[in-house]
DRENMI-825217 format. One record per atom (N, C-alpha, C): residue in three letters; x, y, z. Coordinates in steps of 0.001 Angstrom, whole numbers, padded with zeros to 6 digits, always signed. Layout:
BEGIN
ALAXYZ...
//
This chain:
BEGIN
UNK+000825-001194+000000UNK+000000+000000+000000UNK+000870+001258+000000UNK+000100+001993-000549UNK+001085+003448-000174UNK+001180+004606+000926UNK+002451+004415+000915UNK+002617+005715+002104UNK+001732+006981+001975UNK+001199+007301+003466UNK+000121+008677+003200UNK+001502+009407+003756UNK+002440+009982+002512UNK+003254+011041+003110UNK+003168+012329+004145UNK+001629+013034+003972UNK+001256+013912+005098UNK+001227+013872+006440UNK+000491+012350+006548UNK+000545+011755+007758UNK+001709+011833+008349UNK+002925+011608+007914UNK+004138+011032+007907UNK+005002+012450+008309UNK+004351+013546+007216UNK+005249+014961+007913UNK+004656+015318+009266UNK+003426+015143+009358UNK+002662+015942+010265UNK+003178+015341+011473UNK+002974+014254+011761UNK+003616+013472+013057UNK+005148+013981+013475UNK+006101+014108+012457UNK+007212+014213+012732UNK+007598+015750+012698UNK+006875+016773+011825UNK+006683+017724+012357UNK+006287+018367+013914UNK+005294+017702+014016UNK+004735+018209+015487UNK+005621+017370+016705UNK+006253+016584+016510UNK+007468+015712+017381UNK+008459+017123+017791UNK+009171+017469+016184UNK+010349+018165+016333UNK+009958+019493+016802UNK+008552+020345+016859UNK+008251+022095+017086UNK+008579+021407+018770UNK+008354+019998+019087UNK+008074+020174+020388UNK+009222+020269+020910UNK+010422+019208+020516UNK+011259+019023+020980UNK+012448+020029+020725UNK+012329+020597+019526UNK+013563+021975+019273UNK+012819+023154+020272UNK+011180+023247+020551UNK+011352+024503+021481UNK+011592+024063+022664UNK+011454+022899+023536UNK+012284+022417+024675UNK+014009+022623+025030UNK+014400+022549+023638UNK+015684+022470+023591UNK+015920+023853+023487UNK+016103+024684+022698UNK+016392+026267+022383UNK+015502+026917+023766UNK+014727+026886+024318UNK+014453+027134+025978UNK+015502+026792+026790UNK+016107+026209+026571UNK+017324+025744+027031UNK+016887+024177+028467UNK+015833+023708+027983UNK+015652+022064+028554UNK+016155+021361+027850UNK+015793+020188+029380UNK+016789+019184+029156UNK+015730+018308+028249UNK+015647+017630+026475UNK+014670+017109+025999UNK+014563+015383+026866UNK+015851+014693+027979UNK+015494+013902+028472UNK+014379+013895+029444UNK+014158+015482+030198UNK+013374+015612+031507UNK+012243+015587+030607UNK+011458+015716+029116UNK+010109+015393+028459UNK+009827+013618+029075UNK+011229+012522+028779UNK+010565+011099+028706UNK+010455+010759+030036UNK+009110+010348+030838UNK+009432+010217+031850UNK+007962+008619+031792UNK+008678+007940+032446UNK+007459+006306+031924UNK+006662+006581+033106UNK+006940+006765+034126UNK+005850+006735+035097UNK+004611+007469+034669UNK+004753+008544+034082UNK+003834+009672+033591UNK+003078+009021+032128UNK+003755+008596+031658UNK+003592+007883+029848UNK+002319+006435+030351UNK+003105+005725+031645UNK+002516+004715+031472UNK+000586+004887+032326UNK+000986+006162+033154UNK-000807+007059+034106UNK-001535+007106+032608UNK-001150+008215+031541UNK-002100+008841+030710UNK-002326+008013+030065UNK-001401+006887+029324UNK-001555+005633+028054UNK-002757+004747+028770UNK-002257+004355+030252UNK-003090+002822+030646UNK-004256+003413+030866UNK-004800+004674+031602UNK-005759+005044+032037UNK-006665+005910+030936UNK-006047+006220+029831UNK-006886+006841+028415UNK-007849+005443+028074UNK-006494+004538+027923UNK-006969+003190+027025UNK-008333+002323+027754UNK-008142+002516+029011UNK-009309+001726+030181UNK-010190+002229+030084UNK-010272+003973+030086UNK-011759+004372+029886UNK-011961+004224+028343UNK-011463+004597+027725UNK-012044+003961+026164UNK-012376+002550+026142UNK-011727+001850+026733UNK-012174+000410+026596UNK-013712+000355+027277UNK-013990+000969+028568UNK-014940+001110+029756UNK-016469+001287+028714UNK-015846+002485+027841UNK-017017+002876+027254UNK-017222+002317+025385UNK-016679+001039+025438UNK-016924+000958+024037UNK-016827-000977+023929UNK-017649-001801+023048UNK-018292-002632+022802UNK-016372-003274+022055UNK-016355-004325+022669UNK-015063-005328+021963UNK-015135-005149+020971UNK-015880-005477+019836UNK-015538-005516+018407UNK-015389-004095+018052UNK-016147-002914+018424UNK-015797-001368+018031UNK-014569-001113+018562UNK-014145-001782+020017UNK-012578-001035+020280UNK-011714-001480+019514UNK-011520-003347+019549UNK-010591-003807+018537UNK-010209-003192+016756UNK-011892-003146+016056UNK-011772-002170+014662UNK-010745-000804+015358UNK-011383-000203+016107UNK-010850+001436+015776UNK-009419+001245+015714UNK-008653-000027+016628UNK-007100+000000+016890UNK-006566-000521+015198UNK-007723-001458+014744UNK-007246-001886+013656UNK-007179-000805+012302UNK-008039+000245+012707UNK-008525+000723+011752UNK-007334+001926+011933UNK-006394+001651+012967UNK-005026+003136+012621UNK-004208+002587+011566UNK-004126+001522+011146UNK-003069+001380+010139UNK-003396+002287+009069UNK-004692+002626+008725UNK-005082+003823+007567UNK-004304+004934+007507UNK-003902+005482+008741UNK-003077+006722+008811UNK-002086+006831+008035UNK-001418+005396+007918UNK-000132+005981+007139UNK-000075+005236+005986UNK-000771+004224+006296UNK-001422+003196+005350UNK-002557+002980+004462UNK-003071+004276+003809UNK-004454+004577+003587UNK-005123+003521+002768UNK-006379+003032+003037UNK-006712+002169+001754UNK-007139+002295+000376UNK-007145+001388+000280UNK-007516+001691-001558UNK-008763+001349-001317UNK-009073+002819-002385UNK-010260+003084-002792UNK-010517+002726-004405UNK-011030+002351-004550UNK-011040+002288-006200UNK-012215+002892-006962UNK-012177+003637-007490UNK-013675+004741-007215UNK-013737+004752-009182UNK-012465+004708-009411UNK-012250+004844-011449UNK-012571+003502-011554UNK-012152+002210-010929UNK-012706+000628-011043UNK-014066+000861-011102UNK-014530+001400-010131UNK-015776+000622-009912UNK-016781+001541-010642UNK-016176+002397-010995UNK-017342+002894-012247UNK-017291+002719-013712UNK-015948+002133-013931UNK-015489+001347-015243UNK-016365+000198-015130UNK-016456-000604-013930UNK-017101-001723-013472UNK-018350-002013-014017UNK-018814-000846-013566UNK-020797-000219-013648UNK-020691-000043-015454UNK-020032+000444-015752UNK-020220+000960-017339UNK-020346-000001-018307UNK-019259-001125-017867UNK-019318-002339-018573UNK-020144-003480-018411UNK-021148-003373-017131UNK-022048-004133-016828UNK-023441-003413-017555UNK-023274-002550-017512UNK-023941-001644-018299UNK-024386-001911-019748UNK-023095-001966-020176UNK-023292-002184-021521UNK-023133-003719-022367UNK-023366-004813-021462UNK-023355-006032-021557UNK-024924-006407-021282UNK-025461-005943-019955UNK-027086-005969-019573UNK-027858-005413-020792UNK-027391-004449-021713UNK-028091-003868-022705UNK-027963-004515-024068UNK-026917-005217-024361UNK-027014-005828-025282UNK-027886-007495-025029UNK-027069-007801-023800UNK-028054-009139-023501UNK-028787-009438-022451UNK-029143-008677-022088UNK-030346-008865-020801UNK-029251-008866-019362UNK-030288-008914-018652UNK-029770-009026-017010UNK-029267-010405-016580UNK-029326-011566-017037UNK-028399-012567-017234UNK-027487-012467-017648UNK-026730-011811-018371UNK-025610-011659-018835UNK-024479-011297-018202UNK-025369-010719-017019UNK-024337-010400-016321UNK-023879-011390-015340UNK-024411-012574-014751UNK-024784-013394-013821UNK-023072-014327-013961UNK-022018-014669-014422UNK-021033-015217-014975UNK-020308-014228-013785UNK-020074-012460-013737UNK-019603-011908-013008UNK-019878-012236-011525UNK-020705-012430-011130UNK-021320-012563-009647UNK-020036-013329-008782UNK-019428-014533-009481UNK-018309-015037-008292UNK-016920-014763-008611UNK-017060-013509-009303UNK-015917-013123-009900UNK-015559-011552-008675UNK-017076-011459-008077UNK-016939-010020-007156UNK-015829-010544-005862UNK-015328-009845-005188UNK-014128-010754-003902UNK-015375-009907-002883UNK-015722-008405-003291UNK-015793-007772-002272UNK-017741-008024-002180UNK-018338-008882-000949UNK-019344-009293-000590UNK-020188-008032-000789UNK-020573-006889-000433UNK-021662-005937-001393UNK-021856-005719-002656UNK-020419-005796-003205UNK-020806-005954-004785UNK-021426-006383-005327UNK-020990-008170-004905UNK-021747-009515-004880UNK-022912-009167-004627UNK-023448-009016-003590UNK-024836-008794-003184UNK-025891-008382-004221UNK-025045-006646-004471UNK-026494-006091-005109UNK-026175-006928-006543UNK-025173-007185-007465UNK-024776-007823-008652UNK-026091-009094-008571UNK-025612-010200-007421UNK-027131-010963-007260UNK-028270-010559-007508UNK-028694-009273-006582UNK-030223-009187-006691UNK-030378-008879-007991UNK-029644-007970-008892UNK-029577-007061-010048UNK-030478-008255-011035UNK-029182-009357-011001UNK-029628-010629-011762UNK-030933-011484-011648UNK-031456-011333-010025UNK-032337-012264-009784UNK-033518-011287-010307UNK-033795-010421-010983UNK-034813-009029-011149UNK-034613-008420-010061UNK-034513-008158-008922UNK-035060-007104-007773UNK-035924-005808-008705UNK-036805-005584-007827UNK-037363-004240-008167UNK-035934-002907-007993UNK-036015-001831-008963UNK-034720-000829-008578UNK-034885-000565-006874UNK-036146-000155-006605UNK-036184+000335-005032UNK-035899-000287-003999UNK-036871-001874-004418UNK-036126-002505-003109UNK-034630-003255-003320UNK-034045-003059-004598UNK-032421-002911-004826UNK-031778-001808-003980UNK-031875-000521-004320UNK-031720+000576-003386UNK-032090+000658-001903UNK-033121+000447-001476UNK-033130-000202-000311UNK-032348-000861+000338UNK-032292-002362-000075UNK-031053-002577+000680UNK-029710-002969+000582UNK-029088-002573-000477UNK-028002-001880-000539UNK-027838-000517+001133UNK-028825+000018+000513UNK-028483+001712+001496UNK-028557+000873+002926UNK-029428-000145+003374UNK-029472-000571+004632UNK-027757-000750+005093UNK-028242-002133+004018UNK-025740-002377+004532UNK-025041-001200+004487UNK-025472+000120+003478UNK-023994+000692+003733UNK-024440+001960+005158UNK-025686+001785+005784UNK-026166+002453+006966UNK-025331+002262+007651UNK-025730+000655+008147UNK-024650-000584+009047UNK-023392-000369+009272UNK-022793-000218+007423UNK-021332-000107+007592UNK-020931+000993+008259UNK-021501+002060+007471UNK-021225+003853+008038UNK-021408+003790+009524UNK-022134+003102+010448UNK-022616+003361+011126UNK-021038+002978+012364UNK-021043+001212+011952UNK-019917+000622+012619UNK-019107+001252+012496UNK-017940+001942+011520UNK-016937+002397+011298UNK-017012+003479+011922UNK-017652+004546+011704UNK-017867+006138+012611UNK-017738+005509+013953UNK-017778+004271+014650UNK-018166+004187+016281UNK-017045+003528+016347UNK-016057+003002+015012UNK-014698+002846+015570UNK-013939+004029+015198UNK-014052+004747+014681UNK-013128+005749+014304UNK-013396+006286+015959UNK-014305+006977+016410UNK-014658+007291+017551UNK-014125+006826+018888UNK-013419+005704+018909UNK-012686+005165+020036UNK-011472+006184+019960UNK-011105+007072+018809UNK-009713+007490+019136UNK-010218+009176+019330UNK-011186+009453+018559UNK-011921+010991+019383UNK-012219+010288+021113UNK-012563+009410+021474UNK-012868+009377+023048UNK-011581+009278+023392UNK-010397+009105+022979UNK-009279+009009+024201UNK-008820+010413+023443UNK-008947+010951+023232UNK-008729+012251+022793UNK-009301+013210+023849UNK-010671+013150+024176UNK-011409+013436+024952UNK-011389+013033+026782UNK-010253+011817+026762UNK-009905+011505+028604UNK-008290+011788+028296UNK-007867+011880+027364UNK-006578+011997+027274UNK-005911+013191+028806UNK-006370+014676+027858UNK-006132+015280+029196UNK-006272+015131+030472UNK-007543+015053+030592UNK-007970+014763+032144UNK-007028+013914+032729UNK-006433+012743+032172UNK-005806+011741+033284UNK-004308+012210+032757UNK-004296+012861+031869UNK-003057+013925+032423UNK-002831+014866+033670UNK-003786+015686+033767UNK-004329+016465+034604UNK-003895+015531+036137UNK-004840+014284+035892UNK-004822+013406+037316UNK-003369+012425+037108UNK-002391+013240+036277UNK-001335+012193+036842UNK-000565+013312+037440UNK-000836+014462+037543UNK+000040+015956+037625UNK-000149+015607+039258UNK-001946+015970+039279UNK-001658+015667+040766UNK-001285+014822+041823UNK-001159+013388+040850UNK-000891+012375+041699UNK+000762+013176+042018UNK+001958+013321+040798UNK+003172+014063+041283UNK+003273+014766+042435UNK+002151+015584+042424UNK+002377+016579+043196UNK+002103+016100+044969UNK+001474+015581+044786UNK+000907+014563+045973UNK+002291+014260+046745UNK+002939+013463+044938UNK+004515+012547+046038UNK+005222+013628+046543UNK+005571+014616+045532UNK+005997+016290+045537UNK+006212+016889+047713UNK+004558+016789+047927UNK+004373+017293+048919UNK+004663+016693+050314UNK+004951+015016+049928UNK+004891+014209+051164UNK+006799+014461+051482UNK+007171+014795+050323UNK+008696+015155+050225UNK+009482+016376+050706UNK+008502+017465+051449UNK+008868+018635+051258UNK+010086+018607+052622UNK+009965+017777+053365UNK+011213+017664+054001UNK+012790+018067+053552UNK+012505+017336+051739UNK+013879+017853+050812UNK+014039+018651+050365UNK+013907+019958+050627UNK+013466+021145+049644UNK+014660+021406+048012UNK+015588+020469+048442UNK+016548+020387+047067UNK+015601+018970+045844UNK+014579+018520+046492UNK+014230+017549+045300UNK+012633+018003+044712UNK+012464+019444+045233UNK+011088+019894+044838UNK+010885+020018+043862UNK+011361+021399+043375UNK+012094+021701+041659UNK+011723+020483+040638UNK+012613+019524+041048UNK+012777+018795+039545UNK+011357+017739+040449UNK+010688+017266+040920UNK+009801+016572+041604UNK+008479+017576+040887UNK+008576+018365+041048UNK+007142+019066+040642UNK+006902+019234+038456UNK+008497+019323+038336UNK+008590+019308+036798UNK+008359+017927+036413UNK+008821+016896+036981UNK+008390+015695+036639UNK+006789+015596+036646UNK+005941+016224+037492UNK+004759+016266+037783UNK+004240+016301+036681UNK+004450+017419+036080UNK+003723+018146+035466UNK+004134+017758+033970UNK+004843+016697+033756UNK+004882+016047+031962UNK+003742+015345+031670UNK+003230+014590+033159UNK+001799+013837+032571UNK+000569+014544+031758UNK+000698+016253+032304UNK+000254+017111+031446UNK+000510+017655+030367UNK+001449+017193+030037UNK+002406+017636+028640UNK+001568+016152+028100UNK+001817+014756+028187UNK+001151+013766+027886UNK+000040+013515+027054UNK-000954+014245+028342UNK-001925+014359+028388UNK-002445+014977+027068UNK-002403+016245+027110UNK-002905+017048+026219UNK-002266+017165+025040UNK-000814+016772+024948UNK-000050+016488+024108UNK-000283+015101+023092UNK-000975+014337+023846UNK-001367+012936+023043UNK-002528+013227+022874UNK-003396+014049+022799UNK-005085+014274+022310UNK-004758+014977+021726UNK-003521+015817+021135UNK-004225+017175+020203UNK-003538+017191+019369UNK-001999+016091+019176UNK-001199+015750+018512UNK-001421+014854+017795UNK-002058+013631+018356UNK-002434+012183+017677UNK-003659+011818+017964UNK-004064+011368+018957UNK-006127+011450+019273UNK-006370+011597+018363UNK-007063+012774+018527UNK-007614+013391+017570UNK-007712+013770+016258UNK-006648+014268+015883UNK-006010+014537+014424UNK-006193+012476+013820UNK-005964+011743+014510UNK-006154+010039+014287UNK-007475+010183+014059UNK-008386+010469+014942UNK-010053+010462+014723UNK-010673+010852+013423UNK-009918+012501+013246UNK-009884+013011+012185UNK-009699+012264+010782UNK-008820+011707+010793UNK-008155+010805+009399UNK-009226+009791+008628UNK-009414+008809+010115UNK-009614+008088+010041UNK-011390+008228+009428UNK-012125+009101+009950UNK-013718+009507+009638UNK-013396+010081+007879UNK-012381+010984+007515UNK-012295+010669+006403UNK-012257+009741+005788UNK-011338+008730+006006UNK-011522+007527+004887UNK-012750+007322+005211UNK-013409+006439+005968UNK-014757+005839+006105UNK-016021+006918+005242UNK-015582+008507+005165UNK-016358+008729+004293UNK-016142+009002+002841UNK-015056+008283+002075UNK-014574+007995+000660UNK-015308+006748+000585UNK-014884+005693+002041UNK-015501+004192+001732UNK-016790+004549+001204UNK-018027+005328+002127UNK-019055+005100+002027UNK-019777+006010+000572UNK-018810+007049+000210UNK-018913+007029-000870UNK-018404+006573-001697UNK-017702+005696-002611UNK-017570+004506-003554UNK-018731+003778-003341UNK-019038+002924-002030UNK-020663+002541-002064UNK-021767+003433-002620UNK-021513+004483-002161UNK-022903+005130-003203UNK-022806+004988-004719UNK-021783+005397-005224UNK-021457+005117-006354UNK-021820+004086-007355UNK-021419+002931-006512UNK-022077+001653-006734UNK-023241+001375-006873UNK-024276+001739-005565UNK-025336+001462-005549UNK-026056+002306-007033UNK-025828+003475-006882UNK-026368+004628-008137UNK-026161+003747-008965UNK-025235+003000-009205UNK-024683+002782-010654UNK-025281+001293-010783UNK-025638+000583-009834UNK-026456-000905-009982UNK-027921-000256-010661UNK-028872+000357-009645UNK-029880+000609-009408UNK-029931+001585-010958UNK-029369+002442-011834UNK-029359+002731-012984UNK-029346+001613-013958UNK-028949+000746-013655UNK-028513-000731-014285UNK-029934-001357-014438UNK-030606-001770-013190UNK-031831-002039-013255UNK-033144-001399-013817UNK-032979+000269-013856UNK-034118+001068-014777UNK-033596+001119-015694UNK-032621+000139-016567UNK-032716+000018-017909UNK-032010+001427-018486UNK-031299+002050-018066UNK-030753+003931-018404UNK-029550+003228-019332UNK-029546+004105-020314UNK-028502+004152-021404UNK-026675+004035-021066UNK-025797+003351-021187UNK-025036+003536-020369UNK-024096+004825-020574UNK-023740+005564-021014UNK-023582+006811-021561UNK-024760+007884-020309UNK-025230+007751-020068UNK-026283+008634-019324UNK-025332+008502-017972UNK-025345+007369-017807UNK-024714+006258-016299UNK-023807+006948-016465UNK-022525+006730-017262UNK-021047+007490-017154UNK-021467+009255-016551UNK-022131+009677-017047UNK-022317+011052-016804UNK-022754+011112-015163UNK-023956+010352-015004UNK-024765+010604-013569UNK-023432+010257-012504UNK-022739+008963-012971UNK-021727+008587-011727UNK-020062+009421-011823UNK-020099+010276-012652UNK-018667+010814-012584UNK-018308+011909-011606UNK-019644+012311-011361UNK-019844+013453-010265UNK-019146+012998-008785UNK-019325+011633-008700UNK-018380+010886-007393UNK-016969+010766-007291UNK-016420+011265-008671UNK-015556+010465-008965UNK-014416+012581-008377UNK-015147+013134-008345UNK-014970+014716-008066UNK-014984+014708-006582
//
């Protein structure tokens, strides 16, 4: 698959603004890595996202980050080449003609409406349910993309609550007044963490990711338009025109 190069600057962009203005401030960029703090905001983001979301939606959304850098293929010029030539095979020889393609589809909606197309379906209740599955699909995918807007959304906070846990140890310490200083700066990275992992990656991840799912779900429209034209018998030349507008 191909590299989403943007993805790829943006991450490593927003790495280095952080770490060259740490450094030219004149910090130390080791006093940023600190695991005690990494491991409060990571375990305790991931638990409440897990808390509030159904096994198969948490597992997709984790599966569904490889898109970031890994975007999928869409094939949007296929599948209306697809439609055109089914098009113009149904018109020369009927809606059987097309029926030879059916186990030739890999991807199971294709298959689907390609079946009903063949078996007659009425266009509407073709359109129908087609639009049901790609409801379903739209529906599932937005509620995994959404696992990474919700830790986006506790990200801070249990930044926030790892600051004060620091500060807590901070205070039971004040006996040392030489280990305050760097005791309270340590504190306070879980807040760097925190808000730093929701507004850097979270989110901007959430972001990405609701895009693709809405290219996926349009190529499905595409499709469906372009079956359901198939079935009212439309010229295929008409079809090329009505479905190129997706293709924009």
């Amino acid at each position: 698959m191909k590299l989403d190069i943007i993805s790829v600057i943006g991450i490593a962009l927003s790495l280095a603004a952080i770490l060259l203005g740490q450094f030219l401030e004149g910090g130390s960029i080791g006093s940023l890595l600190q695991f005690t703090a990494f491991m409060i905001v990571l375990g305790g983001t991931l638990g409440a996202v897990m808390l509030q979301s159904s096994m198969k939606v948490f597992l997709d959304g984790l599966s569904m980050l490889k898109w970031v850098l890994q975007p999928p293929r869409i094939a949007s010029q296929e599948t209306l080449e697809m439609i055109i030539d089914w098009s113009q095979k149904a018109r020369r020889g009927g809606l059987l003609a097309l029926e030879p393609f059916i186990e030739e589809q890999h991807d199971l909606f294709h298959r689907r409406g390609l079946q009903m197309l063949v078996d007659g379906a009425e266009p509407e209740v073709l359109r129908e349910t087609l639009e049901l599955d790609l409801d379903a699909y739209e529906q599932h995918h937005i509620e995994a993309a959404k696992v990474w807007l919700a830790a986006g959304g506790y990200s801070p906070t249990i930044g926030i609550l790892g600051a004060v846990m620091g500060l807590i140890h901070v205070m039971e310490n004040l006996s040392d007044p030489s280990k305050l200083g760097s005791g309270i700066a340590v504190a306070f990275v879980a807040t760097i963490y925190g808000v730093g992992g929701a507004n850097l990656f979270f989110l901007p991840v959430a972001g990405k990711l609701r895009y693709w799912v809405g290219r996926h779900v349009a190529n499905k429209e595409l499709f469906i338009q372009g079956i359901v034209s198939i079935a009212n018998g439309e010229n295929p030349r008409v079809i090329e025109a009505k479905l190129q507008g997706y293709l924009s």
